[in-house]
C-alpha positions in Angstrom: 43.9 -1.0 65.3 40.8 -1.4 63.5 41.3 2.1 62.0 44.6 0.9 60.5 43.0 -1.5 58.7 40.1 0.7 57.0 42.9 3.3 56.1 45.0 0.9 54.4 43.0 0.7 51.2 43.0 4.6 51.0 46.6 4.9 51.5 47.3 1.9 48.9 44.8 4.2 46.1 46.7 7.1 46.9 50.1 5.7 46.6 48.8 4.0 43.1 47.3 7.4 41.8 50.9 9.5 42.8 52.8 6.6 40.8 50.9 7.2 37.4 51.0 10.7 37.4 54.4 10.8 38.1 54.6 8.1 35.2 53.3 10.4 33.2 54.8 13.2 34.0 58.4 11.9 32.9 56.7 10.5 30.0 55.8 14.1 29.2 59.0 15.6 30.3 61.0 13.0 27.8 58.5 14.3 25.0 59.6 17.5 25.7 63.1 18.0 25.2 62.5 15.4 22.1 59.9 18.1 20.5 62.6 21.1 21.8 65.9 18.7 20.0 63.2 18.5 17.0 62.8 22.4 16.6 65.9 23.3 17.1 67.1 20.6 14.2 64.4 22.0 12.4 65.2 25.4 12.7 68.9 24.9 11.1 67.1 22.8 8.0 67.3 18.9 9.2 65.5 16.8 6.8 62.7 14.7 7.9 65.3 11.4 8.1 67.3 13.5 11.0 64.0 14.9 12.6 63.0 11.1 13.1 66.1 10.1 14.6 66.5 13.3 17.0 63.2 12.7 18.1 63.5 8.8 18.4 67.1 9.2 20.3 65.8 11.9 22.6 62.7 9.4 23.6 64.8 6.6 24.1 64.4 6.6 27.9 60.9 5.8 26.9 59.0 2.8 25.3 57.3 4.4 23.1 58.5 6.3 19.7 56.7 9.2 19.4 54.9 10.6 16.1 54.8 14.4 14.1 51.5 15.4 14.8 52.3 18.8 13.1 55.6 20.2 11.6 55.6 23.8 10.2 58.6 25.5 9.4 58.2 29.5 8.2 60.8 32.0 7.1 62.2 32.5 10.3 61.2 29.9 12.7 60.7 25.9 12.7 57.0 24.4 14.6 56.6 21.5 16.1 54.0 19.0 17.9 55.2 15.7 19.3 52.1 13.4 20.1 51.8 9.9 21.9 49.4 7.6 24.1 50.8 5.9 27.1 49.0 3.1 28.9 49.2 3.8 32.7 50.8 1.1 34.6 48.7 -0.1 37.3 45.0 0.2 35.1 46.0 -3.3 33.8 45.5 -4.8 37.3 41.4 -4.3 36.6 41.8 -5.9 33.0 41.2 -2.4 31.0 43.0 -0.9 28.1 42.5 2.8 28.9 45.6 5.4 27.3 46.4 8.9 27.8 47.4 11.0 25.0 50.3 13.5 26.3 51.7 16.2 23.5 54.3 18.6 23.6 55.2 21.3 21.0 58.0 23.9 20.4 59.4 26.5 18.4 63.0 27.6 17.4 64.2 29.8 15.1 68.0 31.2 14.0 68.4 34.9 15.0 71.8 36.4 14.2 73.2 32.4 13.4 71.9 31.3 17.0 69.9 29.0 17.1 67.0 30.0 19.4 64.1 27.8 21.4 61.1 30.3 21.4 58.5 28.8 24.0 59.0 26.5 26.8 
């Protein structure tokens, strides 16, 4: 019985850690596909107005609104870097403000008028 008790805080410090990294794991996974939808709009010559909006409609799920950190586009593909901090969920309980910066980048390019994501 006594056992039960002393485990209990160890349990309840594990089951905090596996909820922020999953938290930020879907955080990442949503920054994904809006850095892939951003290549591949970049890759078929979207203007920066329709990059914003692909980005900020493929992060909606989110509540943040991620920002370029780098856009390249070359003859025959379109670079991109999606950055953003995140403030963990259960670090506000000890009264710190501590983020994590996640990025995620891809690359597409048009090969025989297909358009093409190059690295996942």
């Amino acid at each position: 019985m006594v056992g039960i008790f002393l485990l209990l805080p160890l349990l309840l410090i594990m089951l905090v850690l596996v909820m922020e990294l999953g938290h930020v794991y879907i955080y990442q996974s949503e920054l994904q596909h809006a850095a892939d939808a951003a290549a591949l709009a970049g890759a078929n010559n979207a203007t920066d107005d329709e990059l914003n909006a692909i980005v900020t409609k493929n992060a909606n799920r989110t509540p943040f609104t991620p920002t370029f950190e780098r856009r390249e586009k070359t003859a025959d593909k379109f670079y991109v870097v999606l950055k953003e901090s995140i403030e963990p969920i259960f670090v506000e309980v000890f009264g710190r403000e501590v983020f994590v910066t996640i990025t995620a980048s891809a690359a597409a390019s048009i090969t025989d008028k297909k358009l093409v994501l190059l690295n996942r």
